[in-house]
Every structure is written in C-alpha cells, then in structure tokens.
Backbone as CSV, one residue per row, in Angstrom:
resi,resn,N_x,N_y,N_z,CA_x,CA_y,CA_z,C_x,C_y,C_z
1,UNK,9.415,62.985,163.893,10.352,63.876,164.596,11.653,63.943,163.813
2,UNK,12.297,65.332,163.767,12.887,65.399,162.733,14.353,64.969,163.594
3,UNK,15.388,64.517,163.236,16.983,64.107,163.464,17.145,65.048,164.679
4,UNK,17.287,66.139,164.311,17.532,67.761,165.309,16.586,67.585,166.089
5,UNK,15.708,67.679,166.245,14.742,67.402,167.480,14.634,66.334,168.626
6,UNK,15.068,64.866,168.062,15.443,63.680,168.358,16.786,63.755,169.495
7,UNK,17.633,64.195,168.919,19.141,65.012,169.509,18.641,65.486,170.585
8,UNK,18.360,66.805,170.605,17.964,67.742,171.367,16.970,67.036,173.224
9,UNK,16.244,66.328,172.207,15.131,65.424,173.440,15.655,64.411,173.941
10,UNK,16.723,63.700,173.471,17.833,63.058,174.020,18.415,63.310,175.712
11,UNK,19.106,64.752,174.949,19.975,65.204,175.866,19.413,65.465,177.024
12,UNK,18.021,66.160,176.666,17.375,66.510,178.143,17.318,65.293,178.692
13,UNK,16.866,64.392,178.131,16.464,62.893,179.430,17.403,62.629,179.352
14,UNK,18.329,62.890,179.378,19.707,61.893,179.763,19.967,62.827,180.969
15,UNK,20.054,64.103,181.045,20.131,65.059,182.713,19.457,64.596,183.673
16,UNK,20.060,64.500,184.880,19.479,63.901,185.928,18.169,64.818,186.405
17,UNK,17.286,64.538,186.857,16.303,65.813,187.345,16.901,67.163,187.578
18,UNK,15.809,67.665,187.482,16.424,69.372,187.972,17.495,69.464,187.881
19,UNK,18.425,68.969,186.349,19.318,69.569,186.504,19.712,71.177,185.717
20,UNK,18.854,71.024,184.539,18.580,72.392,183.915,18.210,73.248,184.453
21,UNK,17.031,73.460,185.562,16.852,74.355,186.573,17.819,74.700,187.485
22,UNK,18.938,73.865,187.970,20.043,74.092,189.268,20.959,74.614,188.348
23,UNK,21.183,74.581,186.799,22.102,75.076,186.440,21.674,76.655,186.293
24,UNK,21.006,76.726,185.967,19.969,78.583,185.974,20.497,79.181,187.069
25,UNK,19.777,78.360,188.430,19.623,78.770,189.688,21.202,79.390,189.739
26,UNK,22.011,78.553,189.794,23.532,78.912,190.008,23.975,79.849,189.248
27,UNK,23.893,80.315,188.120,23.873,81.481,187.272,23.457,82.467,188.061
28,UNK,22.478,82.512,188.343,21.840,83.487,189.195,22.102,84.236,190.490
29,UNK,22.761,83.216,191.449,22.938,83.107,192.703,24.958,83.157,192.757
30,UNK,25.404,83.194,191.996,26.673,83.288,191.509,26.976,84.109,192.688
31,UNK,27.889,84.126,193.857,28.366,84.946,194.577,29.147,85.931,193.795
32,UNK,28.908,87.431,194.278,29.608,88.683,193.566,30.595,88.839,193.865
33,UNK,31.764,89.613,193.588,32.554,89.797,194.399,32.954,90.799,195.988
34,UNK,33.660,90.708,196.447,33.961,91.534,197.224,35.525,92.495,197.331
35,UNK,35.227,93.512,197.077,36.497,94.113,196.992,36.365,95.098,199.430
36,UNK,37.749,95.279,198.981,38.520,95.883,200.412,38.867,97.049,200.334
37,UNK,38.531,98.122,200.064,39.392,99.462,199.427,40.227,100.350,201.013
38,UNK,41.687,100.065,200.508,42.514,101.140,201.548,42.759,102.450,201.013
39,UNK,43.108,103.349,201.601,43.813,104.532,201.252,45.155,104.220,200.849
40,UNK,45.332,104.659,200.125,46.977,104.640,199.379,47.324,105.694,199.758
41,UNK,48.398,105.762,201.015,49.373,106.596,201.748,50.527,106.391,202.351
42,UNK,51.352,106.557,202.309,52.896,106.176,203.019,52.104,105.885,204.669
43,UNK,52.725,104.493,204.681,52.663,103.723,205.865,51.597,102.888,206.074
44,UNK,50.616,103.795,205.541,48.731,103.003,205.635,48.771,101.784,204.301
45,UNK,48.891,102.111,203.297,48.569,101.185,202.376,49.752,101.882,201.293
46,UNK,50.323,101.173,200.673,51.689,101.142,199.594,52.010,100.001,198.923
47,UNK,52.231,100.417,197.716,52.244,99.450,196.400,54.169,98.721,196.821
48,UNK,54.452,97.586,196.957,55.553,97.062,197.343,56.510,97.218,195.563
49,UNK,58.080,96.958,195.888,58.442,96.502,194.438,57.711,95.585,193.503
50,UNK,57.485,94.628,194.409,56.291,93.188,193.433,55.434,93.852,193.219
51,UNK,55.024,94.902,193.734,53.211,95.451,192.776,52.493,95.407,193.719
52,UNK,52.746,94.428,194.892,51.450,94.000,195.889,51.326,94.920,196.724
53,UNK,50.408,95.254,197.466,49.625,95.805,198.588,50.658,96.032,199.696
54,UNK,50.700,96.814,200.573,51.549,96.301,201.703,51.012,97.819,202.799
55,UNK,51.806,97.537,204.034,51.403,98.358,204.815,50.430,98.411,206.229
56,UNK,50.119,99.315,207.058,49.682,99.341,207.804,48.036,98.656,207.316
57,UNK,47.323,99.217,207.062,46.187,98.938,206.976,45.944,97.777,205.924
58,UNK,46.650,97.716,205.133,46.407,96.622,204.362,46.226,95.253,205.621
59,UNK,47.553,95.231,206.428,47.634,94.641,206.755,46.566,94.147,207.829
60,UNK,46.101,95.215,208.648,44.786,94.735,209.712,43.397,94.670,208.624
61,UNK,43.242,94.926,207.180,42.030,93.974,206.343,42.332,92.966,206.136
62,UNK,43.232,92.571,206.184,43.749,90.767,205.458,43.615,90.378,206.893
63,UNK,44.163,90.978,208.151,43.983,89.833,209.221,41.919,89.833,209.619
64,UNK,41.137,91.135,209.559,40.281,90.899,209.542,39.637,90.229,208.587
65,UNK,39.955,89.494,207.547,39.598,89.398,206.170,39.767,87.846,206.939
66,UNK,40.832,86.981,207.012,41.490,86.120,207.621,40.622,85.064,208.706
67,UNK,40.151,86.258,209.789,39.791,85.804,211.131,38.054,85.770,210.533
68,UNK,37.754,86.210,209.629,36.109,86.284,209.299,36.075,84.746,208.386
69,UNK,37.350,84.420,207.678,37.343,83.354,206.582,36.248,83.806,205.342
70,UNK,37.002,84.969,204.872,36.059,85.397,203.903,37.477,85.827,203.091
71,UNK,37.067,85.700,201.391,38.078,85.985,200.588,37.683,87.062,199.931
72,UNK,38.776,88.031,199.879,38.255,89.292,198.935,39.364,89.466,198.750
73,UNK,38.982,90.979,197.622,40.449,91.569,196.818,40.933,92.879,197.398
74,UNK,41.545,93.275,198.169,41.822,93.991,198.846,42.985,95.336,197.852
75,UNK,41.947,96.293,197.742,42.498,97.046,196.681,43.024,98.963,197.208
76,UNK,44.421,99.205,196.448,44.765,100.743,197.324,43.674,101.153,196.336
77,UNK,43.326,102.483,196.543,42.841,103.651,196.261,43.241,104.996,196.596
78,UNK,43.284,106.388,196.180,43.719,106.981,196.495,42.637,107.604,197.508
79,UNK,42.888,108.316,198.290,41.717,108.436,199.702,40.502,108.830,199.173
80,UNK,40.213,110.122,198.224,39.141,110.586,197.928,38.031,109.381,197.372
81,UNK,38.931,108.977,196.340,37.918,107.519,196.059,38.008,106.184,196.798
82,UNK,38.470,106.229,198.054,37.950,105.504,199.045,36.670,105.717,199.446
83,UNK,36.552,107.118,200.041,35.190,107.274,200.621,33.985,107.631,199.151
84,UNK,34.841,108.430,198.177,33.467,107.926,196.870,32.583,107.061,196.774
85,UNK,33.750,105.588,196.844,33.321,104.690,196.354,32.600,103.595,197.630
86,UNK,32.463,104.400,198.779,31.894,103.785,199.913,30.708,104.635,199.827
87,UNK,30.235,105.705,199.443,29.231,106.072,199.581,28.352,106.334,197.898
88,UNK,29.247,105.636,197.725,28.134,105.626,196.017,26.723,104.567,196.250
89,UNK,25.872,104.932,195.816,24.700,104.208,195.844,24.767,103.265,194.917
90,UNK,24.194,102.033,195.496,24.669,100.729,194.405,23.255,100.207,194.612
91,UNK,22.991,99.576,193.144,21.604,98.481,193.230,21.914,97.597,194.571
92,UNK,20.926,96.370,194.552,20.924,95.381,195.631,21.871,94.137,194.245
93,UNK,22.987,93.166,194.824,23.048,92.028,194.329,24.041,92.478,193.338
94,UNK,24.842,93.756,193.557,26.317,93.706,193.478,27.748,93.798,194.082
95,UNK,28.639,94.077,193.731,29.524,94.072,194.420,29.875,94.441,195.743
96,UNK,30.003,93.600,196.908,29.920,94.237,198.074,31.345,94.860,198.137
97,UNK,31.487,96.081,198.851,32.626,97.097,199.238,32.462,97.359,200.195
98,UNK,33.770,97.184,200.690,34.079,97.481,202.345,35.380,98.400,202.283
99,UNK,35.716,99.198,203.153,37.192,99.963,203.320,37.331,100.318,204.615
100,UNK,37.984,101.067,205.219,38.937,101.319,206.127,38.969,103.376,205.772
101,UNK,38.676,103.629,206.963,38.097,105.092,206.660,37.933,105.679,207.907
102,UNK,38.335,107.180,207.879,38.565,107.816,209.362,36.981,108.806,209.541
103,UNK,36.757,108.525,210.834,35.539,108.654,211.361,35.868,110.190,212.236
104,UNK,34.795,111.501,212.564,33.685,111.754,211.989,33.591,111.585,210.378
105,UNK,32.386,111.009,209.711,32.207,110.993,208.158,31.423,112.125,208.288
106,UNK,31.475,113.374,206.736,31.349,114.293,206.954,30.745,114.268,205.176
107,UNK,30.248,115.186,204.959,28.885,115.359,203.827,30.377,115.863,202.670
108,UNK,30.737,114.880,201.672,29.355,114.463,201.103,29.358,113.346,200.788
109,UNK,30.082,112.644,202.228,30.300,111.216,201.851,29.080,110.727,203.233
110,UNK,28.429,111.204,203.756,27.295,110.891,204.978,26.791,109.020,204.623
111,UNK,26.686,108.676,203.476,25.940,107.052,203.353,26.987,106.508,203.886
112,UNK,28.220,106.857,203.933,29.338,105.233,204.451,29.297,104.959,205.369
113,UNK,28.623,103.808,205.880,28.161,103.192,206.903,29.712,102.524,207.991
114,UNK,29.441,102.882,209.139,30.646,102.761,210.141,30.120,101.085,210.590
115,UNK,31.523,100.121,210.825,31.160,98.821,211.351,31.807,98.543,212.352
116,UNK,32.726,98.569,212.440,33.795,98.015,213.644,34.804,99.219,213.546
117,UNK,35.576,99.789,214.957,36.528,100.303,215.112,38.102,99.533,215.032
118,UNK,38.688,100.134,214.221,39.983,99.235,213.942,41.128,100.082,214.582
119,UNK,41.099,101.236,214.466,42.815,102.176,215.073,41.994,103.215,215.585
120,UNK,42.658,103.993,216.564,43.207,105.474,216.330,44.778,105.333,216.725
121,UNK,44.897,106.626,215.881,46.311,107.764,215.863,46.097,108.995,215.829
122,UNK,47.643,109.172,216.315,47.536,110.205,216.864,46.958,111.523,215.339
123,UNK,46.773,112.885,215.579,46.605,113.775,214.875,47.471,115.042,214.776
124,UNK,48.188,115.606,214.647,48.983,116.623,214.955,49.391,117.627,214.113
125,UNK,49.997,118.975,214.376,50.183,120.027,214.058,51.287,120.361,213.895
126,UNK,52.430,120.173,212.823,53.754,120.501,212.495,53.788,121.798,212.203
127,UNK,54.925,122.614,212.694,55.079,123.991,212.472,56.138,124.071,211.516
128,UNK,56.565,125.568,210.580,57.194,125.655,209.999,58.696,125.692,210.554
129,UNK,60.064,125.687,210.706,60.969,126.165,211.348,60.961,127.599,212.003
130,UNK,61.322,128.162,212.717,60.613,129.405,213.022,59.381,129.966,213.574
131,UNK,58.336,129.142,213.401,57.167,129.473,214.079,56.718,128.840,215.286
132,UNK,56.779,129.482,216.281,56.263,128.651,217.544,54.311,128.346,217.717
133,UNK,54.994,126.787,218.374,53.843,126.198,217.777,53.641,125.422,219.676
134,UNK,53.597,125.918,220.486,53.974,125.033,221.920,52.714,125.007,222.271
135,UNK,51.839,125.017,221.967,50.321,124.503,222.347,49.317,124.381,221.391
136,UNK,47.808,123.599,221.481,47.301,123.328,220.421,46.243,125.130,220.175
137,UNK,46.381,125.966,221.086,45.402,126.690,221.539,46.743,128.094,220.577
138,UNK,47.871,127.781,220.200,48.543,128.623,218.987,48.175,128.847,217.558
139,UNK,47.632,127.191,217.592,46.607,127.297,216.309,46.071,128.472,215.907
140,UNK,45.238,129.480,216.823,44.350,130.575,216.349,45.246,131.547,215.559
141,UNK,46.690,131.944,216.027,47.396,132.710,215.467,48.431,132.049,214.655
142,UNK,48.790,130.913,214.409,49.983,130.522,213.418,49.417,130.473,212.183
143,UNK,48.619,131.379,211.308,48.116,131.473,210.308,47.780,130.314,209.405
144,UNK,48.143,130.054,207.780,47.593,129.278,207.126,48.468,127.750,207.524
145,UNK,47.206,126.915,207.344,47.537,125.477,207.974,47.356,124.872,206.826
146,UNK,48.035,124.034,206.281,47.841,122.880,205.221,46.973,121.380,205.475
147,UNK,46.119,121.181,204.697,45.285,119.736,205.646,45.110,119.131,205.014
148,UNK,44.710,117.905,203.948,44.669,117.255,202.767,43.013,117.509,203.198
149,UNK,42.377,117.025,201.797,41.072,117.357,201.727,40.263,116.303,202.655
150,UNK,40.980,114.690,202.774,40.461,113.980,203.340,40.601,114.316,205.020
151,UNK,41.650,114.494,205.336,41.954,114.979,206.548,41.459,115.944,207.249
152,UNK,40.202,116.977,206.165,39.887,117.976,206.962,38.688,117.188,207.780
153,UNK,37.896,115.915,206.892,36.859,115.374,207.664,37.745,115.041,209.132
154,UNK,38.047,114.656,209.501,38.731,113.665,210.975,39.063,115.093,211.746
155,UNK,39.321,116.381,211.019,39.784,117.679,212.051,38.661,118.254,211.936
156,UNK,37.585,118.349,211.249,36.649,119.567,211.446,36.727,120.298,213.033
157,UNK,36.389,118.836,213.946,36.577,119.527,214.995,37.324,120.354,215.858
158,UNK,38.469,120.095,215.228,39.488,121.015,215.872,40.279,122.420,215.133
159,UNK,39.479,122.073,213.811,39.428,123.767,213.190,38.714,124.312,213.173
160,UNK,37.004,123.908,213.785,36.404,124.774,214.268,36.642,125.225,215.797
161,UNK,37.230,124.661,216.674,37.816,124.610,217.683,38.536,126.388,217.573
162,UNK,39.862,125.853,217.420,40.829,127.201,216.874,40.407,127.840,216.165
163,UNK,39.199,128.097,215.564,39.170,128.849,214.620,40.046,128.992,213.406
164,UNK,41.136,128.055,212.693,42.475,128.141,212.051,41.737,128.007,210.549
165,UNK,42.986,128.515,210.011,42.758,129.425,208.533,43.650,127.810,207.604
166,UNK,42.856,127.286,207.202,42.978,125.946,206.476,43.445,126.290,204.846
167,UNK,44.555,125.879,204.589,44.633,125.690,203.198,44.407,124.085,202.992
168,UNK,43.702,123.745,202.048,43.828,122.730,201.871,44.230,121.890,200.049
169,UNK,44.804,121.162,200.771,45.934,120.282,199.806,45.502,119.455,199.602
170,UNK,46.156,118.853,198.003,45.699,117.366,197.395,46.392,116.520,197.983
171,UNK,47.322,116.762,198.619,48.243,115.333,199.548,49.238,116.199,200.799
172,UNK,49.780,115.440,201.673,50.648,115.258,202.584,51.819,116.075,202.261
173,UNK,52.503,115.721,201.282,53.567,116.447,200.268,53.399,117.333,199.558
174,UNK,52.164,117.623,199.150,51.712,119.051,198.269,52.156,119.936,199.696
175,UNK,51.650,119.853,201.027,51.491,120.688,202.160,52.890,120.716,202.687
176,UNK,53.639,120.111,202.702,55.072,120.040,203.434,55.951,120.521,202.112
177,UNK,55.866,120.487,200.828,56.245,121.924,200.193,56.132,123.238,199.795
178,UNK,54.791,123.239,200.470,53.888,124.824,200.724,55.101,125.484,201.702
179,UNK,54.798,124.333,202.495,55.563,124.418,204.320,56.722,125.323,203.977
180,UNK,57.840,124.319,202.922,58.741,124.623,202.877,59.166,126.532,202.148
181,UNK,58.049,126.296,201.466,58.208,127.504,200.687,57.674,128.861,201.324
182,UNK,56.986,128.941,202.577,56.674,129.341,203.225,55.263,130.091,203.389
183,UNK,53.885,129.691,202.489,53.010,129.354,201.441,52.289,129.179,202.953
184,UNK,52.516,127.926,203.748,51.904,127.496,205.306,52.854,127.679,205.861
185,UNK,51.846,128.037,207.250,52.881,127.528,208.468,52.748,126.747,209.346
186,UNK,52.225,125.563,208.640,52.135,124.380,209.582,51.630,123.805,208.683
187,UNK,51.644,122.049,209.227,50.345,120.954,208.398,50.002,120.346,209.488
188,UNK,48.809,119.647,209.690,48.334,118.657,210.153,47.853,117.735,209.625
189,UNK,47.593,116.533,209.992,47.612,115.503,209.854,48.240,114.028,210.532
190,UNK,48.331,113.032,209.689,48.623,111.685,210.947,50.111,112.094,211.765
191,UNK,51.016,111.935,212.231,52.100,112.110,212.574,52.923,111.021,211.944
192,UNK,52.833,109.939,211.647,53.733,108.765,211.139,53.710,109.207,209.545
193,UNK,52.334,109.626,209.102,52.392,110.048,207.785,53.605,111.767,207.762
194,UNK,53.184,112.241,208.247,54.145,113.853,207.890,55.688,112.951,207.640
195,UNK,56.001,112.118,208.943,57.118,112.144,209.669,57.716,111.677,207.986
196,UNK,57.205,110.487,207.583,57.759,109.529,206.443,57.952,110.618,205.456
197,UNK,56.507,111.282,204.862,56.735,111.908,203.629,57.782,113.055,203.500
198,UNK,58.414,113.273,204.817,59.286,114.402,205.486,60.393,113.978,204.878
199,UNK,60.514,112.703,205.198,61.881,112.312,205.619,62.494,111.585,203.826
200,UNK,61.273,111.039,203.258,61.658,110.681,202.126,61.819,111.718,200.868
201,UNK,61.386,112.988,201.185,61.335,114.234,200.371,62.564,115.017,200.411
202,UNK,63.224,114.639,201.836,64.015,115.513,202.229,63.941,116.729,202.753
203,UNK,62.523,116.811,203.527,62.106,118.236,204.226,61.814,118.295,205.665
204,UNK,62.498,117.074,206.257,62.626,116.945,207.704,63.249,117.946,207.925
205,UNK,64.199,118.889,207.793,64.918,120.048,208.111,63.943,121.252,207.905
206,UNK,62.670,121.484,207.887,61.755,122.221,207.317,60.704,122.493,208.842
207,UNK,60.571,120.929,209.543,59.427,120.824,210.137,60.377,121.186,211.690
208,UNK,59.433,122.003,212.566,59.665,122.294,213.741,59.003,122.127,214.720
209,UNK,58.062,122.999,215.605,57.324,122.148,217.081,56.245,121.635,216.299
210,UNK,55.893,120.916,217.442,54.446,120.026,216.786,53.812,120.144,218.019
211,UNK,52.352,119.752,217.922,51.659,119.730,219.099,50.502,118.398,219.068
212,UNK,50.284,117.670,219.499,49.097,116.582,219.479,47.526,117.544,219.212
213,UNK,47.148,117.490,218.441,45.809,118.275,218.193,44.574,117.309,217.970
214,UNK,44.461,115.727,218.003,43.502,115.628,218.155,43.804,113.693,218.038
215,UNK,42.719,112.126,218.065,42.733,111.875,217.755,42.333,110.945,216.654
216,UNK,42.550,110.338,215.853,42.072,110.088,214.540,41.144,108.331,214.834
217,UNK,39.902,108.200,214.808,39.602,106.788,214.278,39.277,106.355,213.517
218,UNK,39.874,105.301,213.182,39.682,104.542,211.975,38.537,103.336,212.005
219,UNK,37.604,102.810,210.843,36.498,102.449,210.817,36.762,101.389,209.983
220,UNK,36.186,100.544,210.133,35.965,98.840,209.323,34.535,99.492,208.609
221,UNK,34.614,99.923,207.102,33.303,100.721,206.991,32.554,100.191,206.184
222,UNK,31.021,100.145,205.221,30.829,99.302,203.918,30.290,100.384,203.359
223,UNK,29.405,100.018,201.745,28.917,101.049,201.250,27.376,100.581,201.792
224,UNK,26.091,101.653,201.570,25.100,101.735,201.954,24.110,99.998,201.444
225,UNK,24.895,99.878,199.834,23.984,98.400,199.734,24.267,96.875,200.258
226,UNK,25.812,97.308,200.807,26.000,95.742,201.541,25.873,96.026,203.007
227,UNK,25.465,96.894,203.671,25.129,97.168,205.407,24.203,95.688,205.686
228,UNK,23.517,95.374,205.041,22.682,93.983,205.254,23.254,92.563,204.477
229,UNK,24.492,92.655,204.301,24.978,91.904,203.758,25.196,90.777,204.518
230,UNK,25.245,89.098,204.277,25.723,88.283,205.307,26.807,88.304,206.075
231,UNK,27.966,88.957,204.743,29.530,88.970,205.234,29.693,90.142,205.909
232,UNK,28.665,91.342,205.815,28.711,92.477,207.083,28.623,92.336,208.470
233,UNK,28.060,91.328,208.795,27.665,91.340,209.766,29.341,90.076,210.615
234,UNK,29.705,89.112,209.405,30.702,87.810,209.930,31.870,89.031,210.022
235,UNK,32.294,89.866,209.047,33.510,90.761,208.892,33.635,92.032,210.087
236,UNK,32.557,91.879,210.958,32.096,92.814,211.750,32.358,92.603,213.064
237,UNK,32.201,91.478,212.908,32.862,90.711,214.257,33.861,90.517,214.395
238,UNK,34.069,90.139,213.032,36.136,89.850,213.408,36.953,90.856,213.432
239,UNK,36.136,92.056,212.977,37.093,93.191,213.313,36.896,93.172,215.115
240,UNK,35.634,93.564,215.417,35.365,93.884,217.002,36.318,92.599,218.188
241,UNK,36.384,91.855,217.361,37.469,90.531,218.220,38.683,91.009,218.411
242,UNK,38.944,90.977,216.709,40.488,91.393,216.607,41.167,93.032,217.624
243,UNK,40.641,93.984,217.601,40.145,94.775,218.315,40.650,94.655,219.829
244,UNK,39.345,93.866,220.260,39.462,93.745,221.518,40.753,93.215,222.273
245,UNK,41.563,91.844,221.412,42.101,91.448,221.280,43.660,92.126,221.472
246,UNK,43.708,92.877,221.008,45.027,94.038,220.802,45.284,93.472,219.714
247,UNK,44.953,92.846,218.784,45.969,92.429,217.444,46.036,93.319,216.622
248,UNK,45.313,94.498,216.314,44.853,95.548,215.398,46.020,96.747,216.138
249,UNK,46.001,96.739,217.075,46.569,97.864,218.046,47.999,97.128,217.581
250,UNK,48.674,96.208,217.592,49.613,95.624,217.567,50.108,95.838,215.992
251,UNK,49.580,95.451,215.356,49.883,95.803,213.795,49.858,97.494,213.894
252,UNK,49.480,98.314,214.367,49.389,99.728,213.650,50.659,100.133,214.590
253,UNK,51.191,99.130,215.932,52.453,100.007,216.340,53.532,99.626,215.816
254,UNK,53.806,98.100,215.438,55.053,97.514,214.717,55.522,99.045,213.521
255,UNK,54.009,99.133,212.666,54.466,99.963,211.624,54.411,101.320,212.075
256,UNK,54.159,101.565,212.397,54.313,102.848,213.049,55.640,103.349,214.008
257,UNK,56.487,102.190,214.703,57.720,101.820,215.179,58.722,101.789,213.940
258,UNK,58.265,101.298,212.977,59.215,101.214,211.694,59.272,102.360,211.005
259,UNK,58.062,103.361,210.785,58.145,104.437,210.276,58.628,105.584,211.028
260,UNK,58.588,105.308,212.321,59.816,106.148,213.339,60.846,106.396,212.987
261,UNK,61.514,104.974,213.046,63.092,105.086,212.791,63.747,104.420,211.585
262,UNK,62.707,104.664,210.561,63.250,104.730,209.380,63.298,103.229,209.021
263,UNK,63.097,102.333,209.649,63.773,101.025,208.487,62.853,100.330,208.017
C-alpha cells in the first residue's frame, strides 16, 4: 500500500461511524432560506435612513415572523414583484417565499396562495379640487380615475360596479400628478397611502371630496411550492392568533394614526 493510500485509510477509521454519511446527509438537508417580501409603499413598507425595513407591514411580518419563532429575511419589493414573485413557479426544495398581498388575487398572478388574514383598510376615491365627488355611485360620471396597476386587483369590484373609466398608473404619485394636471379626476386607492404621498409632494391642496369605495384585505400569502411547507402551516397560525388577538389591527392603527397627522 502505497504512503497516499495509507493516509487516506487512516483518516476514514479514525471518523466515528457514519460519520461520512451524516456529513452528506447535512449537505443535503441544509435548510433553504426563507425570504418575507412587502410592498414598498409609503406607510406599508419603507427603507429607514439606516437602510432597514420599516413600516406598517414590515412590522406585522416580524411580529408574525416572531410569534411563529421562525427566522427569515424580510425583504421591500416594489408591489408588482411582490405578487410576481409569489406566483412564480418554483421546483420543490427551494427557497420558501411568503409576502403580504391584497386579496381578490386576480390573473395573472391566480397561483399565490392566500394563508392567514392580516388587515383591511379602508379603499377610497379622492376627487380633483372642483369635482364633486359626494357619493361612491358619482363614480359613473367623474370621468378618468387613476389606480396603480396593483390596486386595480383589490377594486376590480368596484370598477366594474360604477362602470368608471380607469387610467392606470405605475404608482400613487404618478396619479396625484395626473390629478394635479388635470389628466384625472380622481385616484383611488389606500387612504393613508394618497393622504402621505399628498402631503410629502406637496399636492394636498390638489385633493378634494373623497368617498369610502370599498374595503381592502390584506393576506399572509406564500408562493405555490411552499403551500406544503412545515413553516406554512407554524407561520399560519401565528398570523390567525395574532389576528384574533387585535395585535395586527393594533399595529396597522398606531401607523396609520401617525400617517394622519403627520409625525
């Protein structure tokens, strides 16, 4: 037996049993990660000065994240590739993805699987200055409405409702300078969201009646390959606790109280 071979046959008997096999096994069995994906929107999810996460929704995934004792990376996104990336088809035995996503889901995001209810808010209809807007049933005649693309899923129903003539916008602020320019005459969408992006743009002097037009729920959601996941089912619960609980309801009014009155 040559020197190199001698070495080699060494080392193995010196490993305790099975230990070359448990080291494989663990290679193998390596837990994946788990990412959290929010919408990146004034109030819902926002990048802080430090860089970090912050916000409404961030904040009820970390407490559901928390109350499940499960660690993940809880990441903004901008909305469209929220629900992308919840309904992308993934092999089995990668990355599980979960997000936070407003329910009816609507084609051509249909795979993102709904888990626990976490919010609703309200939905509403800002008018231009000048245009009367005193019921939701004005809709039919206050002509073009601004809606972000994600936002038209959560209204379908209520623009097929009114029948209303939808422009639709890449954001919140694309639509409240349409508004301004007189392009729309109205937006809808969250009300805490208009109110902020209003107020930090400087086009609160722009927006006039509003009307409650519908409201919005929000979903503890995954993508189609972790629905059978172990942590789907532990993260599922702790939303439905937290929930029940009022702690979820409690976090979305603090911030929603703060984005009222500004501080």
């Amino acid at each position: 037996m040559t020197p190199t071979r001698r070495t080699i046959l060494s080392l193995l008997l010196a490993l305790p049993a099975g230990a070359v096999g448990t080291g494989i096994a663990v290679a193998q069995t390596a837990p994946q990660p788990i990412r959290v994906l929010v919408p990146e929107l004034p109030v819902l999810g926002e990048r802080g000065a430090d860089g970090q996460a912050r916000g409404l929704v961030v904040e009820q995934a970390q407490a559901i994240l928390d109350r499940a004792g499960i660690r993940a990376t809880v990441e903004l996104l901008p909305v469209v590739r929220v629900y992308a990336e919840l309904a992308r088809e993934r092999p089995p035995g990668g990355p599980k993805v979960y997000g936070m996503v407003a329910v009816p889901i609507r084609d051509p995001y249909r795979a993102i699987v709904p888990l626990a209810l976490t919010m609703g808010t309200q939905l509403v209809a800002v008018a231009r200055q000048g245009v009367t807007l005193a019921k939701p049933d004005d809709l039919r005649t206050v002509g073009p409405v601004a809606v972000t693309a994600t936002g038209t899923q959560a209204l379908v129903p209520v623009i097929q409702q009114y029948g209303i003539t939808v422009q639709t916008v890449p954001s919140t602020l694309n639509g409240l300078r349409m508004l301004a320019h007189g392009r729309v005459n109205a937006v809808m969408g969250i009300a805490s969201v208009i109110d902020v992006v209003a107020r930090e743009n400087n086009l609160t002097d722009q927006l006039g009646d509003r009307v409650q037009v519908s409201t919005m729920e929000a979903w503890l959601s995954c993508d189609p390959a972790t629905r059978d996941a172990p942590e789907t089912a532990i993260l599922r619960d702790a939303a439905e606790a937290l929930y029940r609980e009022g702690r979820l309801d409690a976090i979305a009014r603090q911030h929603f109280q703060k984005a009222a009155t500004g501080s």
